[in-house]
C-alpha positions in Angstrom: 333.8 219.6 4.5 337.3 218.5 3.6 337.7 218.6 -0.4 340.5 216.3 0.0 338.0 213.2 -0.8 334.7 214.7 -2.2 333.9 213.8 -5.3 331.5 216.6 -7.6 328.2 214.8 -9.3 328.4 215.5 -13.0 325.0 213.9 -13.2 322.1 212.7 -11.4 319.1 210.6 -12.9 316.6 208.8 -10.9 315.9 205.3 -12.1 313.5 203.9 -9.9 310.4 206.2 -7.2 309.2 203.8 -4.7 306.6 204.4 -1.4 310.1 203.3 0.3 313.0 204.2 -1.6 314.1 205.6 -4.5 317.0 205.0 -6.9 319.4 207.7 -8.4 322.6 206.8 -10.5 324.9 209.7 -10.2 328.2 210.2 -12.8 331.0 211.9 -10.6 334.1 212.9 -11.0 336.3 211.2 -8.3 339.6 213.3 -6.2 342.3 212.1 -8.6 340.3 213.7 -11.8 338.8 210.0 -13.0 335.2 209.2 -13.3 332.6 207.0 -12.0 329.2 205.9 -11.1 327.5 206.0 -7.9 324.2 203.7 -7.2 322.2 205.9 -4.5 319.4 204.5 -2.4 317.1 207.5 -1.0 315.5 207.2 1.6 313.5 209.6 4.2 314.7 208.3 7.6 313.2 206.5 10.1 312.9 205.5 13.7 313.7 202.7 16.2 312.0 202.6 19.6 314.0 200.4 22.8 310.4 200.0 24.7 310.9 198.6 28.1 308.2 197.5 30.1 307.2 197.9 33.9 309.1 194.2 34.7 311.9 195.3 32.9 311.0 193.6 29.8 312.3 194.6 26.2 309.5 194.8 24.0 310.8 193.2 20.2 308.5 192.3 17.5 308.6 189.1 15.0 308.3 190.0 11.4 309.2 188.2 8.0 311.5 190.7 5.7 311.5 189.5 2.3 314.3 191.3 1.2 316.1 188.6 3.9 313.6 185.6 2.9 313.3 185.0 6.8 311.6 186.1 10.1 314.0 188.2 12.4 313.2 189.7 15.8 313.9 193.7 15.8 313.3 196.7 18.0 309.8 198.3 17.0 310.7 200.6 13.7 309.2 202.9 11.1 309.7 205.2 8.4 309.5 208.4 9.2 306.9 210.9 7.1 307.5 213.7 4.9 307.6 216.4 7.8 306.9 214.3 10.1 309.6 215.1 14.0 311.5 211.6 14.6 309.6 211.8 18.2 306.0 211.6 17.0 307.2 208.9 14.5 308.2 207.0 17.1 305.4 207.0 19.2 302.9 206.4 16.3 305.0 203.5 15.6 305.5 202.0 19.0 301.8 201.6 19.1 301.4 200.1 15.9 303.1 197.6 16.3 303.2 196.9 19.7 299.8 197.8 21.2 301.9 200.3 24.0 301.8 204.0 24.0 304.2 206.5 25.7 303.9 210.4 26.4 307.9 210.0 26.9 311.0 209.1 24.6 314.7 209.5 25.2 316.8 210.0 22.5 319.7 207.9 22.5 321.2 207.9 18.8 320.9 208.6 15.3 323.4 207.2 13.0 323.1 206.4 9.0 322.7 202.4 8.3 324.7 201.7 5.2 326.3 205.3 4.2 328.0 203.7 1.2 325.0 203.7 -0.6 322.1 204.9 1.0 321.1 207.8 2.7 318.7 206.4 5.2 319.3 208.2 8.8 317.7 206.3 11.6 316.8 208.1 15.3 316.5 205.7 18.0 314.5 206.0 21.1 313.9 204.7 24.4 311.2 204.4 27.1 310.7 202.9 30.3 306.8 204.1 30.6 304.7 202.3 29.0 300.7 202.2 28.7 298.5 199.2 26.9 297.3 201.0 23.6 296.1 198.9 20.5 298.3 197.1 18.0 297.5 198.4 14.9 299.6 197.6 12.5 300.3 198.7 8.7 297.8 196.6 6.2 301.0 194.7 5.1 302.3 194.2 8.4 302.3 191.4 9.5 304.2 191.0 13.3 303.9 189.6 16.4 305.2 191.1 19.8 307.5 189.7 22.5 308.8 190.6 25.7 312.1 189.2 26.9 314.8 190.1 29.0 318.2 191.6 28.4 319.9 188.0 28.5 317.3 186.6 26.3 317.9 189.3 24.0 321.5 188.8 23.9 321.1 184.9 23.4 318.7 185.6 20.4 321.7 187.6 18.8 323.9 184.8 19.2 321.4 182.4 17.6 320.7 184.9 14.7 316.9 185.5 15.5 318.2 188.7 16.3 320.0 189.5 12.7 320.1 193.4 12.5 322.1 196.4 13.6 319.8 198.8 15.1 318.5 195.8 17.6 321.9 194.4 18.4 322.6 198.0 19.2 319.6 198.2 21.1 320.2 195.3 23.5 324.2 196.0 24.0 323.0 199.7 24.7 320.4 198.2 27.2 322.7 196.1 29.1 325.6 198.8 29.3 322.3 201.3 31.0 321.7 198.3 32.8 325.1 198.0 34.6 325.7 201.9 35.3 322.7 202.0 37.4 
């Protein structure tokens, strides 16, 4: 790591353990010898599945977030557990939420969501084989599943039902596999 930038923590007190998150406040000393603070969200990763079905359907799900006040449509997601392999976090929550299981996912990216102040690093996956399963969501899940194409997806971006970065990502990434076959 290039020392030109990094910045040494002088401190590190965590302000806030949550089942989600947690919040640390770091003191550090920044390249030019000044100091400042640092608000840190911790988090323990998570997953993102692209489900695609038989009919070459992508399989979304409907959910209010409350941090947005609003429902949005999104890719099937979870948190991961402590120890738990991004892979077998994915399938648990692909059937949880959407009633489909799969014995194979592709990994296609893993990337950090907001790195300027959290931590959370999210693996995404994709499948093409699908089998009916159970939806069985969380007890304060609340979601319901659709199945559109590629162009619907793409128009439910463009009218904001489709509002984060992982699922835009997941359709554009879609369409480009679609057009290289």
């Amino acid at each position: 790591m290039s020392k030109q930038f990094y910045e040494k923590t002088l401190k590190s007190e965590t302000l806030y353990e949550g089942r989600i998150i947690d919040l640390v406040l770091e003191d550090v000393e920044l390249p030019n010898g000044k100091m400042s603070k640092r608000e840190i969200v911790k988090h323990p990763g998570a997953v993102a599945i692209i489900p695609v079905t038989v009919e070459g359907k992508l399989v979304l799900i409907r959910q209010f977030r409350k941090a947005l006040e609003r429902n949005i449509v999104e890719i099937p997601a979870g948190k991961l557990e402590v120890g738990e392999k991004p892979e077998v976090c994915a399938m648990r929550e692909l059937e949880e939420e959407t009633g489909y299981k799969t014995n194979h996912m592709e990994k296609v990216i893993s990337f950090y969501t907001s790195p300027g102040f959290a931590d959370e690093f999210v693996h995404i996956y994709f499948t093409n084989q699908l089998e009916q399963g159970v939806v069985n969501p969380d007890e304060d899940e609340f979601v319901e599943k659709l199945e559109v194409t590629v162009e619907e997806a793409e128009k439910m971006i463009l009218t904001n039902e489709i509002f984060d970065a992982k699922t835009a990502y997941a359709v554009q990434w879609l369409k480009l596999r679609n057009q290289n076959r």
